[in-house]
N, C-alpha and C positions, 0 to 999 in steps of 0.2 A: 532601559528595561530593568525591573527593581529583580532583587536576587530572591530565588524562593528554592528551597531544599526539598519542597513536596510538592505536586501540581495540585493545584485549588482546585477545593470542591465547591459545587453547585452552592450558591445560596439560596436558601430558602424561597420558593417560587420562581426561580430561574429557571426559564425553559430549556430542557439539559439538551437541542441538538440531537435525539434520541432517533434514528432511521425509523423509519413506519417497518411495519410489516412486511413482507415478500415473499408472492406465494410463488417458490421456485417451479412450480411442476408446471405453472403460464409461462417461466419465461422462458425456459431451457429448454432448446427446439425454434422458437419462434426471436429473439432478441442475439444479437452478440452479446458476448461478455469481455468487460474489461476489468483484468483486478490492478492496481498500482499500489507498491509497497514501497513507501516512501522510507526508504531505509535509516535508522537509525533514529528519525524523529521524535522529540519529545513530545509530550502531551501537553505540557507549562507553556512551552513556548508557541508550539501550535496553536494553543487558543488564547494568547496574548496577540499575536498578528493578527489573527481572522478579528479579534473584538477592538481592536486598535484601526481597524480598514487596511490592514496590510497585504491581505491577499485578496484581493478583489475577485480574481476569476475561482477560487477553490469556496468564495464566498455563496456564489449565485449560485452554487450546486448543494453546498451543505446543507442538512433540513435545519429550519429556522435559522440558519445562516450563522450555525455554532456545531461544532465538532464535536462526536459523542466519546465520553471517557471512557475507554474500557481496560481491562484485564491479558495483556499477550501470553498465550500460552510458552513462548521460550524467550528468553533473556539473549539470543542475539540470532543472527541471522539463519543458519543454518534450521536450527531446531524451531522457529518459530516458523517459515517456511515450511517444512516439511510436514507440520501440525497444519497448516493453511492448507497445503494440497491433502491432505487426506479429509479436510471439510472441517477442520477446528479454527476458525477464526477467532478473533479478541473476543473476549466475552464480556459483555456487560458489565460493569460494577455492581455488585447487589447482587444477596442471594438468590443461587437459580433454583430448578433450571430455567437453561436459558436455549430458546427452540434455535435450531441450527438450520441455514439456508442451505448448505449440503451435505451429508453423511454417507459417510460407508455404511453397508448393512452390517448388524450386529445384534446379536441378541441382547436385550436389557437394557439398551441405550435409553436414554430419559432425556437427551435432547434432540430427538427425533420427532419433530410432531408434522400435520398434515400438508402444512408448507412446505415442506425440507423436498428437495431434492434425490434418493436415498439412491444410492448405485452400489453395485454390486463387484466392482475392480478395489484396488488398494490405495487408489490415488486419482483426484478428481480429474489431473490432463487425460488419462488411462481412458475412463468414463466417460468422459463429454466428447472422445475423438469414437466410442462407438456410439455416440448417438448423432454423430455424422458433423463434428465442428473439426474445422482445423484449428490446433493447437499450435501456439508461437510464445516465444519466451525473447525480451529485450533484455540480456543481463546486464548487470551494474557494478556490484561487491565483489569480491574475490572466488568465491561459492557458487560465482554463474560463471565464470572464466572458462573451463571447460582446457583449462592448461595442465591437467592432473586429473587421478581417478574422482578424488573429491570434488572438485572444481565440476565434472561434469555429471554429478548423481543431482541434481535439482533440472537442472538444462535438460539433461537426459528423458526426462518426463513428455517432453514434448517434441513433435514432427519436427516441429524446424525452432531452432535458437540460435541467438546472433550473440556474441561479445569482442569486443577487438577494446585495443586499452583509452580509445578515444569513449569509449563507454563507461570508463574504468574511473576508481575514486578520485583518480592524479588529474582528470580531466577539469581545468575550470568550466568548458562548454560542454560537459558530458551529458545533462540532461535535454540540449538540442539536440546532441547527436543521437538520443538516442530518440527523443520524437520521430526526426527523420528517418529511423530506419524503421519505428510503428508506422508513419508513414507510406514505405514501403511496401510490408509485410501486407498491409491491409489493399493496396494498392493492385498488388498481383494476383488479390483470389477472386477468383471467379465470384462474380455479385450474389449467387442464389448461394455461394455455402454460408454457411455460421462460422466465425470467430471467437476462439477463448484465447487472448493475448494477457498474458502476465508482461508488466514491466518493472524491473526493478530498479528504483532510483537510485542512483548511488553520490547526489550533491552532498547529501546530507551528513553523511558517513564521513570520518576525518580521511583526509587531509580537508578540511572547510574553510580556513584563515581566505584565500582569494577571494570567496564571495563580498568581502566588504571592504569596500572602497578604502586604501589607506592601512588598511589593517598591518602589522607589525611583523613578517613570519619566521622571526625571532620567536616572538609571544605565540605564536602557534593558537589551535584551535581555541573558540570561546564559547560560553551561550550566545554571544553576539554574534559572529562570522554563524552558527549554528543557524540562527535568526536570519541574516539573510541567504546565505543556504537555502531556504525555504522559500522566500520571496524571490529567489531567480528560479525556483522552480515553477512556482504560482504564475513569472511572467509568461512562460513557457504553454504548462497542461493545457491551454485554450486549442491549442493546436492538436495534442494528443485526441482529445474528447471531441473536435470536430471530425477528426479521419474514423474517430470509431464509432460516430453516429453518421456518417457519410451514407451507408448503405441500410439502415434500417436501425429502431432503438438500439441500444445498447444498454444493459443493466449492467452498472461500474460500483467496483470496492474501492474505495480510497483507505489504506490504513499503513499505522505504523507495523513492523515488525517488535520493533523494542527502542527505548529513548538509552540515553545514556548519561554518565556523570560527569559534571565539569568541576570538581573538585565538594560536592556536597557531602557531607559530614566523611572526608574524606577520601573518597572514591574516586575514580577518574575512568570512564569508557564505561563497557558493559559485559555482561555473563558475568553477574554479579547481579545478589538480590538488593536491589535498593526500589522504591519507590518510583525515583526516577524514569529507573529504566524497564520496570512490569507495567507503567500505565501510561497507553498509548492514544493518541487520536485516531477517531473510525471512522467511517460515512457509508451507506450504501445510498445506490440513486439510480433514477434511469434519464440518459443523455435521448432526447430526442432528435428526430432526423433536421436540420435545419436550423437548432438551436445554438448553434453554436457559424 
Protein backbone atom coordinates (compact mmCIF):
# COMPACT_ATOMS: atom_id res chain seq x y z
CA UNK A 1 0.00 0.00 0.00
CA UNK A 2 2.10 3.20 -1.34
CA UNK A 3 2.66 5.85 1.59
CA UNK A 4 0.49 9.25 1.11
CA UNK A 5 0.59 12.00 3.89
CA UNK A 6 -2.80 13.65 2.38
CA UNK A 7 -5.90 11.40 1.06
CA UNK A 8 -6.30 11.87 -2.72
CA UNK A 9 -8.35 13.88 -4.36
CA UNK A 10 -10.94 13.04 -6.98
CA UNK A 11 -9.39 13.27 -10.62
CA UNK A 12 -10.76 15.06 -12.95
CA UNK A 13 -14.08 13.17 -14.10
CA UNK A 14 -14.05 10.79 -11.36
CA UNK A 15 -17.31 9.84 -10.11
CA UNK A 16 -16.77 11.23 -6.45
CA UNK A 17 -19.17 8.25 -4.62
CA UNK A 18 -21.18 11.30 -3.70
CA UNK A 19 -24.85 9.95 -1.68
CA UNK A 20 -27.99 11.00 -3.63
CA UNK A 21 -30.28 13.16 -1.97
CA UNK A 22 -32.65 12.04 1.20
CA UNK A 23 -35.74 13.40 1.84
CA UNK A 24 -35.62 12.67 5.57
CA UNK A 25 -39.35 13.72 6.38
CA UNK A 26 -40.24 10.04 4.00
CA UNK A 27 -38.08 8.29 5.93
CA UNK A 28 -38.25 8.94 9.54
CA UNK A 29 -41.44 7.29 10.80
CA UNK A 30 -41.73 4.87 8.03
CA UNK A 31 -37.77 3.13 7.65
CA UNK A 32 -35.34 2.02 10.62
CA UNK A 33 -32.28 3.70 10.92
CA UNK A 34 -28.82 2.63 11.23
CA UNK A 35 -25.89 4.91 11.83
CA UNK A 36 -22.16 3.02 12.00
CA UNK A 37 -19.19 5.06 13.07
CA UNK A 38 -16.39 3.35 12.02
CA UNK A 39 -14.08 4.69 14.38
CA UNK A 40 -10.88 6.12 13.81
CA UNK A 41 -10.94 5.39 10.05
CA UNK A 42 -9.06 6.98 7.54
CA UNK A 43 -10.25 8.40 4.22
CA UNK A 44 -6.71 7.41 2.17
CA UNK A 45 -7.08 4.00 3.16
CA UNK A 46 -10.73 3.62 3.06
CA UNK A 47 -10.90 4.25 -0.57
CA UNK A 48 -7.66 2.38 -1.43
CA UNK A 49 -9.42 -1.01 -0.26
CA UNK A 50 -12.97 -0.40 -1.63
CA UNK A 51 -10.91 0.63 -5.25
CA UNK A 52 -8.49 -2.27 -4.77
CA UNK A 53 -11.80 -5.00 -4.24
CA UNK A 54 -10.87 -5.17 -0.69
CA UNK A 55 -14.00 -4.67 0.84
CA UNK A 56 -16.45 -6.30 -1.02
CA UNK A 57 -19.46 -6.25 1.08
CA UNK A 58 -19.19 -2.11 2.07
CA UNK A 59 -18.77 -2.22 -1.83
CA UNK A 60 -22.30 -3.25 -3.13
CA UNK A 61 -23.83 -0.53 -0.68
CA UNK A 62 -21.61 2.51 -1.47
CA UNK A 63 -23.04 4.85 -4.24
CA UNK A 64 -21.03 4.01 -7.33
CA UNK A 65 -19.21 1.77 -5.47
CA UNK A 66 -16.71 4.63 -3.95
CA UNK A 67 -16.75 6.39 -0.59
CA UNK A 68 -17.73 10.05 -0.36
CA UNK A 69 -14.75 12.37 1.07
CA UNK A 70 -15.96 14.60 3.38
CA UNK A 71 -15.09 17.16 6.20
CA UNK A 72 -15.63 15.59 10.38
CA UNK A 73 -16.81 18.12 12.40
CA UNK A 74 -14.29 17.00 15.40
CA UNK A 75 -10.78 15.57 15.36
CA UNK A 76 -11.69 12.53 17.71
CA UNK A 77 -14.30 10.66 19.17
CA UNK A 78 -15.98 12.30 21.57
CA UNK A 79 -16.68 15.84 19.83
CA UNK A 80 -17.28 14.37 16.48
CA UNK A 81 -20.02 12.08 18.09
CA UNK A 82 -21.73 14.54 19.82
CA UNK A 83 -21.74 17.09 16.68
CA UNK A 84 -23.42 13.72 14.83
CA UNK A 85 -26.09 13.39 17.44
CA UNK A 86 -27.26 16.90 17.47
CA UNK A 87 -27.52 16.36 13.26
CA UNK A 88 -23.98 17.65 12.08
CA UNK A 89 -22.63 14.94 10.10
CA UNK A 90 -19.22 15.18 7.88
CA UNK A 91 -19.74 17.74 5.61
CA UNK A 92 -19.03 17.51 2.14
CA UNK A 93 -15.73 18.89 0.66
CA UNK A 94 -16.53 22.01 -1.10
CA UNK A 95 -17.98 25.15 -0.47
CA UNK A 96 -21.48 25.01 1.22
CA UNK A 97 -23.97 25.17 2.38
CA UNK A 98 -24.47 21.93 2.63
CA UNK A 99 -28.32 20.74 3.41
CA UNK A 100 -28.40 18.47 6.48
CA UNK A 101 -30.45 15.15 6.65
CA UNK A 102 -31.16 16.16 10.47
CA UNK A 103 -31.25 19.42 12.55
CA UNK A 104 -32.09 20.81 15.67
CA UNK A 105 -34.51 23.83 15.24
CA UNK A 106 -32.66 27.14 15.18
CA UNK A 107 -33.11 30.23 13.94
CA UNK A 108 -30.77 31.18 10.91
CA UNK A 109 -29.53 27.95 10.19
CA UNK A 110 -28.43 27.72 6.34
CA UNK A 111 -28.29 24.10 6.43
CA UNK A 112 -31.55 23.38 6.96
CA UNK A 113 -33.42 22.86 3.83
CA UNK A 114 -36.78 20.93 2.74
CA UNK A 115 -35.34 17.45 3.19
CA UNK A 116 -33.86 17.77 6.57
CA UNK A 117 -35.38 16.22 9.14
CA UNK A 118 -35.69 19.36 11.84
CA UNK A 119 -36.76 18.35 15.66
CA UNK A 120 -37.15 20.36 18.30
CA UNK A 121 -35.04 18.34 21.40
CA UNK A 122 -31.07 18.94 21.70
CA UNK A 123 -30.03 15.63 20.35
CA UNK A 124 -31.31 13.40 17.65
CA UNK A 125 -31.72 9.91 20.17
CA UNK A 126 -33.89 12.52 22.45
CA UNK A 127 -36.07 13.24 18.94
CA UNK A 128 -36.53 10.18 17.13
CA UNK A 129 -37.46 8.19 20.67
CA UNK A 130 -40.61 11.01 20.60
CA UNK A 131 -41.44 10.17 17.27
CA UNK A 132 -41.92 6.66 18.58
CA UNK A 133 -38.30 4.69 17.63
CA UNK A 134 -36.51 2.76 20.14
CA UNK A 135 -33.17 4.05 20.67
CA UNK A 136 -30.08 1.53 21.12
CA UNK A 137 -26.37 2.16 21.24
CA UNK A 138 -23.66 -0.85 20.49
CA UNK A 139 -20.51 0.84 22.14
CA UNK A 140 -16.86 0.45 21.13
CA UNK A 141 -14.13 3.36 22.27
CA UNK A 142 -13.62 4.27 25.59
CA UNK A 143 -16.48 7.26 25.56
CA UNK A 144 -19.29 4.38 25.24
CA UNK A 145 -17.91 2.44 28.34
CA UNK A 146 -20.23 3.90 30.50
CA UNK A 147 -17.39 2.95 33.50
CA UNK A 148 -17.36 6.79 34.36
CA UNK A 149 -19.55 10.00 34.25
CA UNK A 150 -17.76 10.70 30.80
CA UNK A 151 -17.87 7.20 29.67
CA UNK A 152 -21.55 7.42 29.99
CA UNK A 153 -22.74 11.17 28.47
CA UNK A 154 -22.84 9.64 24.61
CA UNK A 155 -24.56 5.97 25.97
CA UNK A 156 -26.77 8.05 28.03
CA UNK A 157 -28.52 9.48 24.99
CA UNK A 158 -30.32 6.32 24.42
CA UNK A 159 -33.05 3.64 26.06
CA UNK A 160 -30.88 0.93 26.05
CA UNK A 161 -26.85 0.75 25.46
CA UNK A 162 -24.71 -2.19 25.76
CA UNK A 163 -20.62 -2.11 26.21
CA UNK A 164 -18.73 -4.90 28.03
CA UNK A 165 -14.59 -4.93 27.11
CA UNK A 166 -15.24 -7.90 24.57
CA UNK A 167 -16.79 -4.67 22.61
CA UNK A 168 -13.80 -2.83 23.63
CA UNK A 169 -10.52 -1.62 21.41
CA UNK A 170 -8.37 -4.70 23.14
CA UNK A 171 -10.83 -6.98 21.57
CA UNK A 172 -9.28 -8.71 18.33
CA UNK A 173 -13.18 -10.18 17.81
CA UNK A 174 -14.87 -7.02 18.98
CA UNK A 175 -16.63 -6.05 15.93
CA UNK A 176 -18.44 -9.72 15.90
CA UNK A 177 -19.28 -9.32 19.21
CA UNK A 178 -20.59 -6.47 18.66
CA UNK A 179 -22.88 -7.54 15.52
CA UNK A 180 -24.13 -10.02 17.82
CA UNK A 181 -25.35 -8.07 20.23
CA UNK A 182 -27.04 -5.60 17.09
CA UNK A 183 -28.20 -8.81 16.50
CA UNK A 184 -29.91 -8.93 19.67
CA UNK A 185 -31.21 -5.56 20.26
CA UNK A 186 -33.07 -5.83 16.91
CA UNK A 187 -34.20 -9.31 17.69
CA UNK A 188 -36.16 -8.35 20.95
CA UNK A 189 -38.35 -5.50 19.63
CA UNK A 190 -41.43 -6.04 18.95
CA UNK A 191 -41.76 -6.04 14.78
CA UNK A 192 -44.18 -2.79 14.38
CA UNK A 193 -41.74 -0.35 16.43
CA UNK A 194 -38.84 1.67 14.38
CA UNK A 195 -35.26 1.29 15.43
CA UNK A 196 -32.45 4.04 15.65
CA UNK A 197 -29.37 1.76 16.61
CA UNK A 198 -25.95 3.59 16.63
CA UNK A 199 -22.93 1.35 16.48
CA UNK A 200 -19.65 2.10 17.29
CA UNK A 201 -16.78 0.31 15.80
CA UNK A 202 -14.13 0.24 17.66
CA UNK A 203 -11.43 -2.37 15.16
CA UNK A 204 -10.23 0.31 13.88
CA UNK A 205 -9.03 2.50 16.65
CA UNK A 206 -5.50 1.35 18.11
CA UNK A 207 -4.71 -1.26 19.64
CA UNK A 208 -5.06 -2.56 15.55
CA UNK A 209 -1.50 -4.67 15.00
CA UNK A 210 -3.72 -8.20 15.45
CA UNK A 211 -5.82 -7.61 12.54
CA UNK A 212 -2.90 -8.65 10.20
CA UNK A 213 -1.66 -11.92 9.87
CA UNK A 214 2.12 -11.96 11.25
CA UNK A 215 2.21 -8.62 12.13
CA UNK A 216 5.10 -7.75 14.79
CA UNK A 217 3.40 -6.29 18.27
CA UNK A 218 6.61 -5.06 19.05
CA UNK A 219 6.10 -2.62 15.88
CA UNK A 220 2.75 -1.83 17.08
CA UNK A 221 0.11 -0.13 15.11
CA UNK A 222 0.54 0.70 11.12
CA UNK A 223 -1.35 2.09 8.11
CA UNK A 224 -1.27 -1.59 7.39
CA UNK A 225 -2.72 -3.48 10.58
CA UNK A 226 -5.12 0.04 10.02
CA UNK A 227 -5.98 -1.60 6.56
CA UNK A 228 -6.92 -4.66 7.60
CA UNK A 229 -8.69 -3.48 10.65
CA UNK A 230 -11.00 -2.46 7.99
CA UNK A 231 -11.21 -5.52 6.01
CA UNK A 232 -12.20 -7.82 9.13
CA UNK A 233 -14.73 -5.32 9.69
CA UNK A 234 -15.98 -5.35 5.90
CA UNK A 235 -16.06 -9.42 6.55
CA UNK A 236 -18.22 -8.95 9.25
CA UNK A 237 -21.12 -5.71 8.38
CA UNK A 238 -23.12 -8.25 5.95
CA UNK A 239 -24.49 -9.48 9.12
CA UNK A 240 -25.06 -6.12 10.78
CA UNK A 241 -27.07 -4.72 7.62
CA UNK A 242 -29.09 -8.11 7.19
CA UNK A 243 -30.56 -7.92 11.01
CA UNK A 244 -31.26 -4.12 10.37
CA UNK A 245 -33.09 -4.64 7.12
CA UNK A 246 -34.66 -7.95 8.56
CA UNK A 247 -38.01 -6.20 9.50
CA UNK A 248 -38.56 -3.44 6.97
CA UNK A 249 -35.94 -0.69 4.97
CA UNK A 250 -33.51 0.62 6.89
CA UNK A 251 -31.94 4.04 5.93
CA UNK A 252 -27.97 3.42 7.01
CA UNK A 253 -24.89 6.21 7.68
CA UNK A 254 -21.74 4.62 7.26
CA UNK A 255 -18.95 7.24 8.30
CA UNK A 256 -15.89 7.88 9.81
CA UNK A 257 -15.80 10.03 13.03
CA UNK A 258 -12.05 11.05 12.36
CA UNK A 259 -8.86 9.26 10.67
CA UNK A 260 -5.67 9.44 12.40
CA UNK A 261 -1.76 9.73 11.83
CA UNK A 262 0.80 7.14 11.44
CA UNK A 263 3.73 9.20 11.58
CA UNK A 264 2.76 11.80 8.56
CA UNK A 265 4.68 14.97 8.55
CA UNK A 266 5.23 13.94 12.01
CA UNK A 267 2.19 13.31 13.96
CA UNK A 268 0.99 10.01 15.28
CA UNK A 269 -2.93 9.45 16.50
CA UNK A 270 -5.51 12.28 16.51
CA UNK A 271 -7.14 15.46 18.16
CA UNK A 272 -4.75 17.03 16.18
CA UNK A 273 -5.45 19.28 12.97
CA UNK A 274 -3.77 17.23 10.19
CA UNK A 275 -5.45 16.41 6.97
CA UNK A 276 -5.45 13.02 7.88
CA UNK A 277 -7.39 12.99 10.53
CA UNK A 278 -10.40 15.96 9.47
CA UNK A 279 -11.12 13.93 6.03
CA UNK A 280 -13.19 11.00 6.44
CA UNK A 281 -15.17 8.38 4.37
CA UNK A 282 -19.13 8.86 4.33
CA UNK A 283 -21.94 6.91 2.65
CA UNK A 284 -25.65 7.16 3.17
CA UNK A 285 -28.03 4.21 1.69
CA UNK A 286 -31.00 2.47 2.16
CA UNK A 287 -30.67 -1.55 3.03
CA UNK A 288 -33.62 -3.21 1.58
CA UNK A 289 -35.69 -6.08 3.26
CA UNK A 290 -34.05 -9.25 1.62
CA UNK A 291 -31.09 -7.71 0.24
CA UNK A 292 -28.90 -8.93 2.15
Amino acid sequence: MPDMTTPPSPEPGERSGRSAPADMNAVVGRHDLLMVTLDTLRYDVAAELVAAGRLPNLARVLPDGRWERRHTPGSFTFAAHTAFLAGFLPTPVGQGPHPRLFAARFGGSESTAPHTWVFDDADLPTALAAAGYHTACVGGVGFFDKRGALGSVLPGMFAESHWDPELGVASPTSFEAQVACAERVVGALDSDRRLFLLVNVSALHQPNWFHLAGADPAAGDTRETHAAALEYVDRHIGRLFRAMSSRRPCFAIVTSDHGTAYGEDGYTGHRLGHEVVWTVPYAHFTLAPGEW
